[in-house]
N, C-alpha and C positions, 0 to 999 in steps of 0.2 A: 467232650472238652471243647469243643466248636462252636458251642454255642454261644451267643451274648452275654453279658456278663450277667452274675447274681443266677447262676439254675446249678441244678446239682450234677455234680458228676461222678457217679460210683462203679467203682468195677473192680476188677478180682486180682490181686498178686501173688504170686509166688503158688498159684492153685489152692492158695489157702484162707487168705483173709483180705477184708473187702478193705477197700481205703473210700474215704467220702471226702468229695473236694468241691469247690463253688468255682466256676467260673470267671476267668477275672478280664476278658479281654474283646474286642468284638467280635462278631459273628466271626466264622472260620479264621479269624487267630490262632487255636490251640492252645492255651495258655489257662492256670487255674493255680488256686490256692489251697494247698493238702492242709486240711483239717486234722495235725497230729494227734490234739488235745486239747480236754476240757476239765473244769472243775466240776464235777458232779456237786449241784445245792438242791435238786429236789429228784425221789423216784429209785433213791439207792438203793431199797429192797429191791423192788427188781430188778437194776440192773448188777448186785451179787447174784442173783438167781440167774438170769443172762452169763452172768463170767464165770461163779462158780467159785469167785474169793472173796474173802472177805474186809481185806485193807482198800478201806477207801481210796486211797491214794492208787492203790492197779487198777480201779474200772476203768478209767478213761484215758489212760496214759498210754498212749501209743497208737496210730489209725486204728489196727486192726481190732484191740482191744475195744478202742472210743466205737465203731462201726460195732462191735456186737453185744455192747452193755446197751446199747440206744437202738439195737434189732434194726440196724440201717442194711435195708438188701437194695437189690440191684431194681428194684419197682420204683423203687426213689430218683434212680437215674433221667435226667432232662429236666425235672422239674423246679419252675419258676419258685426261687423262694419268696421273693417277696411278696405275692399271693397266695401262696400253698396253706391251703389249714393242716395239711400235717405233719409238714417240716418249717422251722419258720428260725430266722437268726431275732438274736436280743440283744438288748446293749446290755455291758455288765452293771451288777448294784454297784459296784465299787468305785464306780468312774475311770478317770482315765490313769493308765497303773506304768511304770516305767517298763519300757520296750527294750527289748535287749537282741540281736542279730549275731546268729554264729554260722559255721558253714553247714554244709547239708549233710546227710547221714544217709550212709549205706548205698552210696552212690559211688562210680568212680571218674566218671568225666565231668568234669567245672568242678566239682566237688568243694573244694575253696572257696567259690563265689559266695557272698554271704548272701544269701536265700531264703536263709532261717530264720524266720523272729517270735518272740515267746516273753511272756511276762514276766521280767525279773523276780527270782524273787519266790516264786509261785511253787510250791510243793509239786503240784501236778503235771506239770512239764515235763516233757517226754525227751529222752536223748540221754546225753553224759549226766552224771549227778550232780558235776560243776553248774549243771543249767536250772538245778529244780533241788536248791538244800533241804 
């Protein structure tokens, strides 16, 4: 999480499931962005075969979930996305989608600071179901 902004940072919570976050601040800052969730649009067979369900909407809703439909280990860790051929961010087709900010989850210090942000709107959005109708 030290490293310059834009590289991955993955590691392990709770002895169970892996969280994938990017970087968001300069060298030795510590600061990063947790990758709660995504909208899976391509690769769904396997990542139900990876989860093991089959509603669209669980593959990728939640870190640990989104880290093991997309088979993200701990190899991915350091690495520079915006060169990486085998991790790499994309802009959405959709364009630009209303951003919405709530407090953070499962935390209990700052825990109010709004930290949170996530595509209004957006079925696949991880958290309370007020955030993802």
């Amino acid at each position: 999480m030290f490293l310059s902004p834009l590289h991955a940072y993955v590691y392990l919570i709770y002895g169970t499931s892996l969280c994938f976050n990017i970087t968001s601040e300069t060298a030795d800052r510590g600061a990063a962005v947790l990758i709660r969730a995504l909208e899976p649009i391509a690769g769904l067979e396997l990542m139900r075969e990876r989860r093991g369900v089959g509603r669209e909407r669980d593959l990728c809703r939640g870190p640990g979930r989104l880290a093991q439909a997309l088979a993200i280990d701990r190899s991915l860790d350091g690495r520079y996305l915006p060169t990486d051929a085998e991790v790499w961010l994309a802009r959405g087709e959709r364009g630009r989608a209303p951003i919405g900010k709530s407090s953070r989850i499962g935390i209990s210090r700052a825990a109010e600071r709004p930290l949170r942000f996530y595509e209004r709107g957006n079925p696949f959005v991880s958290g309370p179901r007020s955030l993802s109708p």
